[in-house]
DSSP file (Angstrom, degrees, kcal/mol; ACC not computed):
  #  RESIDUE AA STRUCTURE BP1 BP2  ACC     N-H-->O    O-->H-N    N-H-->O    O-->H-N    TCO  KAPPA ALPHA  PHI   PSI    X-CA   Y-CA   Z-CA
    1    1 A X    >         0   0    0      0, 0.0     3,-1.3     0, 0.0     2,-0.6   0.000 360.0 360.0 360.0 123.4   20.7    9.4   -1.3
    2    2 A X  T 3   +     0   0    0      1,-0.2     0, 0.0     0, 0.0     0, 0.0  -0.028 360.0  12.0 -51.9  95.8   18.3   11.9   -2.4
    3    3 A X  T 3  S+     0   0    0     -2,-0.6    -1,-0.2     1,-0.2     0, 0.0   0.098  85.9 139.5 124.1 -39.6   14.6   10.5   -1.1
    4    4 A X    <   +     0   0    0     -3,-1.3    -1,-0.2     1,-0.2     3,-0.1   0.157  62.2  31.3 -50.2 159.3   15.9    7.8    1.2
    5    5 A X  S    S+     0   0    0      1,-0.2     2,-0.4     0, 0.0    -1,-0.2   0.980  83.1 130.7  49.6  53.7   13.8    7.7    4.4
    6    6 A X        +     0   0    0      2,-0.0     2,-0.2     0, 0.0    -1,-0.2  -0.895  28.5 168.3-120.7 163.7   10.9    8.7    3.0
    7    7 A X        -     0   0    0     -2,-0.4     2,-0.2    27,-0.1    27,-0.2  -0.805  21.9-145.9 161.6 117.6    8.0    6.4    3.8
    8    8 A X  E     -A   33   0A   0     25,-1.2    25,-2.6    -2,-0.2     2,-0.5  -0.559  19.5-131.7-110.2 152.0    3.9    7.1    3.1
    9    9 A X  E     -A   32   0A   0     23,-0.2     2,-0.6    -2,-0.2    23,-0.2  -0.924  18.0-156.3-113.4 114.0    1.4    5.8    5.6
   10   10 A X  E     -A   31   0A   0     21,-3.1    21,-1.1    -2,-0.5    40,-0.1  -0.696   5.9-152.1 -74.3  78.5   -1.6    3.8    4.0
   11   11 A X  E     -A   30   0A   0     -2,-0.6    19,-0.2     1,-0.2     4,-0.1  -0.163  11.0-151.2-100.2 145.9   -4.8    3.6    6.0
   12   12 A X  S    S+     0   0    0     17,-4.6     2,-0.5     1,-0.1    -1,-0.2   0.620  86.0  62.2 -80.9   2.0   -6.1    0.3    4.8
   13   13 A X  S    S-     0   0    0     16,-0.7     2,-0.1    -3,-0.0    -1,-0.1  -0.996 105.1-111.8-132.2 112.2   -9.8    1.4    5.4
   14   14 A X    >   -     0   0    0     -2,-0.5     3,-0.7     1,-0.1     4,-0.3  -0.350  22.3-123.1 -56.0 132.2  -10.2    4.6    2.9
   15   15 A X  G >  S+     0   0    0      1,-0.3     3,-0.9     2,-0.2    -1,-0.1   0.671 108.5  54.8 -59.8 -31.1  -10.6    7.8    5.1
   16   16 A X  G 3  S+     0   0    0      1,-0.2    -1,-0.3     3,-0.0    -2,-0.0   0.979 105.6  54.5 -57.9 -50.3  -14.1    8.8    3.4
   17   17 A X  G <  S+     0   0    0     -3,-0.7     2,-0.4     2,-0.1    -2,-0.2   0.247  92.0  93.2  97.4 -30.7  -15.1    5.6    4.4
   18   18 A X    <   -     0   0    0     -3,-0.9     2,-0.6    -4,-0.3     3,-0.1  -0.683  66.7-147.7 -89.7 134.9  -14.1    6.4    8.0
   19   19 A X    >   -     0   0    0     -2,-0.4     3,-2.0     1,-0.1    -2,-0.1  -0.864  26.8-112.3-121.7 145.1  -16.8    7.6   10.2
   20   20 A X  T 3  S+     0   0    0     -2,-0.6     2,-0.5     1,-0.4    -1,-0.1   0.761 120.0  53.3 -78.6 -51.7  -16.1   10.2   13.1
   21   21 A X  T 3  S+     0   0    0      2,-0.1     2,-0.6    -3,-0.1    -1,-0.4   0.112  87.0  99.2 -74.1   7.7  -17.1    7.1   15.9
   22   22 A X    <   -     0   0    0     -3,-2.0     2,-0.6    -2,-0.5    -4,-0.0  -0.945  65.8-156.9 -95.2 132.2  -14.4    4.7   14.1
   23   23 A X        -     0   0    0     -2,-0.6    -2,-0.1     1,-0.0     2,-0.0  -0.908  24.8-116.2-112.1 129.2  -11.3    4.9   16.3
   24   24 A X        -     0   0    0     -2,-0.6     2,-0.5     1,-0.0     3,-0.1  -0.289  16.4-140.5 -73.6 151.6   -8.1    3.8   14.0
   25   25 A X     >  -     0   0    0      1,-0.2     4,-3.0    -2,-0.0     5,-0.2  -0.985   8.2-158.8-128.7 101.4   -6.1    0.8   14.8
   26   26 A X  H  > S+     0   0    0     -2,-0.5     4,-0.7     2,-0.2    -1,-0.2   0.822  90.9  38.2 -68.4 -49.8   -2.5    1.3   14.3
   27   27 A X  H >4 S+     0   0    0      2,-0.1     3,-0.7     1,-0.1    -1,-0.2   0.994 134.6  26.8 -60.1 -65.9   -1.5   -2.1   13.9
   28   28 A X  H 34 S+     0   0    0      1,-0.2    -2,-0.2   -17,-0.0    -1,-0.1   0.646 120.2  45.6-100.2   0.0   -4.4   -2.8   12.0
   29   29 A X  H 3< S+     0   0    0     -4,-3.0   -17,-4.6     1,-0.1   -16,-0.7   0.601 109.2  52.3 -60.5 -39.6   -5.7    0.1   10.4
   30   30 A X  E <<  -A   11   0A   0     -4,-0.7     2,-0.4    -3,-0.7   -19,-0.2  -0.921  51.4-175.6-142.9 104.3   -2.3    1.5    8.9
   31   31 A X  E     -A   10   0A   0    -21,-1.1   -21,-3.1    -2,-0.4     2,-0.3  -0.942  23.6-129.0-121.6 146.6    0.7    0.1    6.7
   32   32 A X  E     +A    9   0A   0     -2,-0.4     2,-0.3   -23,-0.2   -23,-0.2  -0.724  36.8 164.2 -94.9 142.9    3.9    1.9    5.7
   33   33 A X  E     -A    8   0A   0    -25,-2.6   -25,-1.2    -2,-0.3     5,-0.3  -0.950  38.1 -96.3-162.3 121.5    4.6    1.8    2.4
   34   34 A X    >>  -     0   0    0     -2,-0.3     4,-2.3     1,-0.2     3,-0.5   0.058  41.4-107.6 -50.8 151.5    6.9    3.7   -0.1
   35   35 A X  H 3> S+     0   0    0      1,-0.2     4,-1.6     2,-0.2    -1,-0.2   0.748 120.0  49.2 -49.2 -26.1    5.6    6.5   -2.0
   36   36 A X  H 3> S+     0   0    0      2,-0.2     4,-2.5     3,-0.2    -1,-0.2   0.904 111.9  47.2 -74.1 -40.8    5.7    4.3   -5.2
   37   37 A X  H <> S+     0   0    0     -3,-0.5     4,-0.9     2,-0.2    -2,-0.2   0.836 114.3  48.1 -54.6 -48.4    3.9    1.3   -3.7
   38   38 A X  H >X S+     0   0    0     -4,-2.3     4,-1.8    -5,-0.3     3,-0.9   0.975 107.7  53.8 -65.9 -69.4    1.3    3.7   -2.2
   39   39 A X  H 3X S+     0   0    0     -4,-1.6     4,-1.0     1,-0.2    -2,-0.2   0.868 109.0  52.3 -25.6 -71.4    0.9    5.4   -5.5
   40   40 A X  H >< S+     0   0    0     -4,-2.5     3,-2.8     2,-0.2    -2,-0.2   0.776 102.6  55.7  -7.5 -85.6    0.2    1.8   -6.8
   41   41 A X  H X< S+     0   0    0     -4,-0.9     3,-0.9    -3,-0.9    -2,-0.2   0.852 112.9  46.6-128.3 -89.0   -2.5    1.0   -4.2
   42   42 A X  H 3< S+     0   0    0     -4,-1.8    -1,-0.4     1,-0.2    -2,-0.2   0.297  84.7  85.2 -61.0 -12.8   -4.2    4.0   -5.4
   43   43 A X  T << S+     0   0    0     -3,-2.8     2,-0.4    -4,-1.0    -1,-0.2   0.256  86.9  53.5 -67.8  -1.8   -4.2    3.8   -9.1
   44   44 A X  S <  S-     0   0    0     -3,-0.9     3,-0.5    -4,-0.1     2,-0.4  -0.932  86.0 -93.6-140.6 176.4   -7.2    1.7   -9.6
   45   45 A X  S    S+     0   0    0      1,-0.4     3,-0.1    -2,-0.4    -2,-0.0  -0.967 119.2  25.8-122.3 111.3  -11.0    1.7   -8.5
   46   46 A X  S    S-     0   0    0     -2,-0.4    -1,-0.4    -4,-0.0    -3,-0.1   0.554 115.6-106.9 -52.9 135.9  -11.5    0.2   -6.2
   47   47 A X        -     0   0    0     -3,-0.5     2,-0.5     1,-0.2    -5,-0.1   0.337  43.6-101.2 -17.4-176.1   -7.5    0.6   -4.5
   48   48 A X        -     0   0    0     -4,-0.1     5,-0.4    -3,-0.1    -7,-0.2  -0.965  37.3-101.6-115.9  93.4   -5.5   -2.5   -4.6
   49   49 A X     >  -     0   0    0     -2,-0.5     4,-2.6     1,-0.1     5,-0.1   0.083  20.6-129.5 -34.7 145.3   -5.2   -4.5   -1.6
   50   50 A X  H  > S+     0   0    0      1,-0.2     4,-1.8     2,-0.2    -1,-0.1   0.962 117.4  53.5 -44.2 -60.8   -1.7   -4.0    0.3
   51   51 A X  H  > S+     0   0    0      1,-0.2     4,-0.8     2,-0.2    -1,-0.2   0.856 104.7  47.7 -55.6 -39.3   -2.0   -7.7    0.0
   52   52 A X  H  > S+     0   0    0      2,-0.2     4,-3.1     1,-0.2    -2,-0.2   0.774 109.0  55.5   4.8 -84.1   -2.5   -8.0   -3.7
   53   53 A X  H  X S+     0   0    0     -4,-2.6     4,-0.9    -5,-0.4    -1,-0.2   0.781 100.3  55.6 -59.0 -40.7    0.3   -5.7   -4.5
   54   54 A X  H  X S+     0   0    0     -4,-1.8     4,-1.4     2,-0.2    -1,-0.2   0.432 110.2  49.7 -13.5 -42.3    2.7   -7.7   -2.6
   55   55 A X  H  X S+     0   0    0     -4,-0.8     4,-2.5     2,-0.1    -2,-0.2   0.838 110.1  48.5 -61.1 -59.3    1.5  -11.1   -5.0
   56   56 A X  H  < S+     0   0    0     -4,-3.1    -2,-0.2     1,-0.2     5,-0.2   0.876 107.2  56.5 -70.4 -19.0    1.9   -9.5   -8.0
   57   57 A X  H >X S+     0   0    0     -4,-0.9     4,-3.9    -5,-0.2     3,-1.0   0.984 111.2  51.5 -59.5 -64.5    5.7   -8.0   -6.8
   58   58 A X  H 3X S+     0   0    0     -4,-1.4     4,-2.8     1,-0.3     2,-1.2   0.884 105.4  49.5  -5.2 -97.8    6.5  -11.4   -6.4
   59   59 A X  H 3< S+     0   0    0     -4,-2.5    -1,-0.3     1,-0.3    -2,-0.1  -0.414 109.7  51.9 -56.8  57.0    5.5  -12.7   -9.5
   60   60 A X  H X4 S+     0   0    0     -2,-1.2     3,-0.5    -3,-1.0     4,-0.3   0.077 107.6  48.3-152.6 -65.6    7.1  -10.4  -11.0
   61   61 A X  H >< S+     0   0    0     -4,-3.9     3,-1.5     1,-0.3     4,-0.4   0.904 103.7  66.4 -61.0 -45.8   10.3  -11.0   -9.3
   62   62 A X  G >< S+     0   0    0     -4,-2.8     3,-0.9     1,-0.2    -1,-0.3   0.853 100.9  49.6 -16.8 -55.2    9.8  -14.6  -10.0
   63   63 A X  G X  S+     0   0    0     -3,-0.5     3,-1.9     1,-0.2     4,-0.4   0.446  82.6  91.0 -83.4   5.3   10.2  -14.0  -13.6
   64   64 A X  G <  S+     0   0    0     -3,-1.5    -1,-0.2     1,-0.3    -2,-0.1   0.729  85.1  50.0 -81.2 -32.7   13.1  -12.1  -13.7
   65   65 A X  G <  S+     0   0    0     -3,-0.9    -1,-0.3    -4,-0.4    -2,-0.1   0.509 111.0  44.8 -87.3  11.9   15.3  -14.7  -14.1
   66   66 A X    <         0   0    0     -3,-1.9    -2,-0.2     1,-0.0    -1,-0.2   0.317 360.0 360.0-118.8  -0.1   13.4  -16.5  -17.1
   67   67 A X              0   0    0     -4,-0.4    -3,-0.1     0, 0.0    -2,-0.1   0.734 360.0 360.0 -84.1 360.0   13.1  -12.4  -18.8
């Protein structure tokens, strides 16, 4: 399938934001997340927590059976 295995890496602390003495935290620093998700995230000011997005999928999915 055209795209499959593709997979964006988020750093949850914006990279201007990062300052040369910050050493990245892979666990906690960093989430994978599809290029549409990511895209998400990034579409408002200030981003949209990981967690956030992840509610509002839910609810969403929730409703699917009453649309």
């Amino acid at each position: 399938m055209h795209g499959s295995g593709f997979i964006h890496v988020h750093h949850v602390i914006p990279l201007h934001e990062i300052r040369k003495e910050y050493v990245i935290d892979p666990i906690k620093d960093l989430v994978t997340l599809c290029p549409n998700c990511h895209s998400m995230i990034h579409s408002s000011k200030p981003m949209l927590p990981v967690k956030e997005l992840r509610e509002r999928i839910k609810a969403i999915e929730s409703l699917e059976g009453f649309l």
